[in-house]
C-alpha positions in Angstrom: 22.1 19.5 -9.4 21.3 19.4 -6.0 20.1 16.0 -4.1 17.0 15.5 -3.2 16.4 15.0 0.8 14.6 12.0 1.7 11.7 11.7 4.5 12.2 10.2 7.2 9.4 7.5 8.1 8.7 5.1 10.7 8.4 1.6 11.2 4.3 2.3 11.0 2.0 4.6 9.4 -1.9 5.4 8.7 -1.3 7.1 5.2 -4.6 7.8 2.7 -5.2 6.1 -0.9 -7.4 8.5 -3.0 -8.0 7.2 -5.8 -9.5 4.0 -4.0 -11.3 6.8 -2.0 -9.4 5.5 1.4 -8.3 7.6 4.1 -6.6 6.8 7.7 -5.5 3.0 6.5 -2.9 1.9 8.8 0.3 0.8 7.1 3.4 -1.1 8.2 6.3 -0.1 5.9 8.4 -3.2 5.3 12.1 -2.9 3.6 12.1 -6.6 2.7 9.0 -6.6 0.5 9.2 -5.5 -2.9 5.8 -4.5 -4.1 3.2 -2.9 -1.6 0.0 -5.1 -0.6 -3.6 -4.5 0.2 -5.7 -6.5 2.3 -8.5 -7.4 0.1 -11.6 -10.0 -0.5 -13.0 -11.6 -3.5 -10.7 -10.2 -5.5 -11.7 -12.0 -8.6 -11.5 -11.0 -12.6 -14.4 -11.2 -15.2 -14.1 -10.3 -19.0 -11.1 -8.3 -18.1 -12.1 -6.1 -15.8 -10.5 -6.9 -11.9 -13.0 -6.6 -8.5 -12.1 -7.1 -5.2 -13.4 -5.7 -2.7 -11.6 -3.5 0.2 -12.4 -2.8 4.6 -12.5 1.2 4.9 -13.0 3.4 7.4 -16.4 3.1 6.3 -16.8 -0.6 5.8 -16.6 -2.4 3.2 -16.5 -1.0 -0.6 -16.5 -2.8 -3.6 -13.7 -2.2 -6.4 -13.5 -2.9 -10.4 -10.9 -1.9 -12.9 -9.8 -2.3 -16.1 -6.1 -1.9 -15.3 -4.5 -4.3 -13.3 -1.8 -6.8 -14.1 -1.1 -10.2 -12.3 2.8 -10.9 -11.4 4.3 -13.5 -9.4 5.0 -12.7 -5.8 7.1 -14.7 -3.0 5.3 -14.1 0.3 7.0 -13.7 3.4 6.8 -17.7 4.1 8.9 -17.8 0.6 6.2 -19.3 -1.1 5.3 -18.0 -4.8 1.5 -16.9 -6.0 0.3 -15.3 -8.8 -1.5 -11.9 -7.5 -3.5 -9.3 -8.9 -1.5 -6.3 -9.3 -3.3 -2.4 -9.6 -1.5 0.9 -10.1 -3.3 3.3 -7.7 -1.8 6.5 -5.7 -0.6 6.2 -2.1 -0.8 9.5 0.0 2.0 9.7 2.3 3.7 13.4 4.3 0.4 15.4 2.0 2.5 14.1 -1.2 0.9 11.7 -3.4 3.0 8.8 -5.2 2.2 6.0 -8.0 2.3 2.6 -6.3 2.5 -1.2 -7.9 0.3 -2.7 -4.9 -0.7 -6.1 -4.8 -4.0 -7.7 -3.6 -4.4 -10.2 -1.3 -5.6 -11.5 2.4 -3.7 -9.9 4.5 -6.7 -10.6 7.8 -3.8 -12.5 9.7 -1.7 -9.3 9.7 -2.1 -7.1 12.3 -2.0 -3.7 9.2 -4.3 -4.1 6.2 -1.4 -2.2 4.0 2.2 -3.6 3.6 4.4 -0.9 2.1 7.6 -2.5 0.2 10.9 -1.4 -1.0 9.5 0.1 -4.7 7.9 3.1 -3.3 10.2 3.6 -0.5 13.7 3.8 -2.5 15.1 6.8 -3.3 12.0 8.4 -1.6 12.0 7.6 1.8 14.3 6.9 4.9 12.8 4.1 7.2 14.0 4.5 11.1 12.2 1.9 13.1 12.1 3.5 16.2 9.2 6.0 15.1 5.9 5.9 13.7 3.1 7.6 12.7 5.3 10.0 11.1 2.9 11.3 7.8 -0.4 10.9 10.0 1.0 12.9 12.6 2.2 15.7 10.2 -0.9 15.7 7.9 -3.2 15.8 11.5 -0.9 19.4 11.9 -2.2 20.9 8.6 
């Protein structure tokens, strides 16, 4: 069987998420994070369904689902908090992978989407020195 080749992608990226109906959000894909986060507000849960509400290229858009989880998470000041966790699709090089992202305030971060170590391994080489890798090629077709 042969091996599968992995993409190369940069140290940042504007990659879509269609099942959230987002397109162009800027990413910056980080090795020493686990899950993936999203920058969102009043994310807040009611008779079990999850809202929260996310910034698009179109402004703000309000979110609810049924499916969502919550899972402990140590943030990059290695303090643990209980997040919201959603499965959704993340669109990266025109191909479309299932993503564990978690949901939180992420304003103080320069990119509303953090993309961690589960969707990258196996997948996805990172070299820092480029960027803009899956925006570039999916601007070409």
């Amino acid at each position: 069987m042969a091996k599968k080749e992995k993409q190369v992608i940069g140290r940042l990226d504007v990659i879509d998420l269609p099942d959230l109906g987002v397109k162009n959000i800027h990413a910056k894909i980080d090795t020493g994070a686990y899950r993936s986060s999203l920058h969102c507000k009043k994310v807040h849960e009611e008779s079990g369904v999850l809202y929260f509400t996310i910034h698009t290229d179109t402004g703000y858009k309000e979110y609810a689902t049924k499916d969502w989880a919550q899972k402990i998470v140590k943030s990059s000041n290695g303090k643990a908090q209980k997040r919201y966790v959603i499965k959704t699709r993340m669109r990266v090089f025109n191909k479309n992978y299932m993503a564990s992202i978690s949901l939180t305030d992420r304003s103080e971060m320069k990119n509303p989407l953090l993309i961690g170590r589960k969707i990258l391994t196996n997948k996805f080489i990172v070299d820092v020195s480029k960027k803009n890798l899956s925006y570039e090629s999916k601007k070409k077709s």
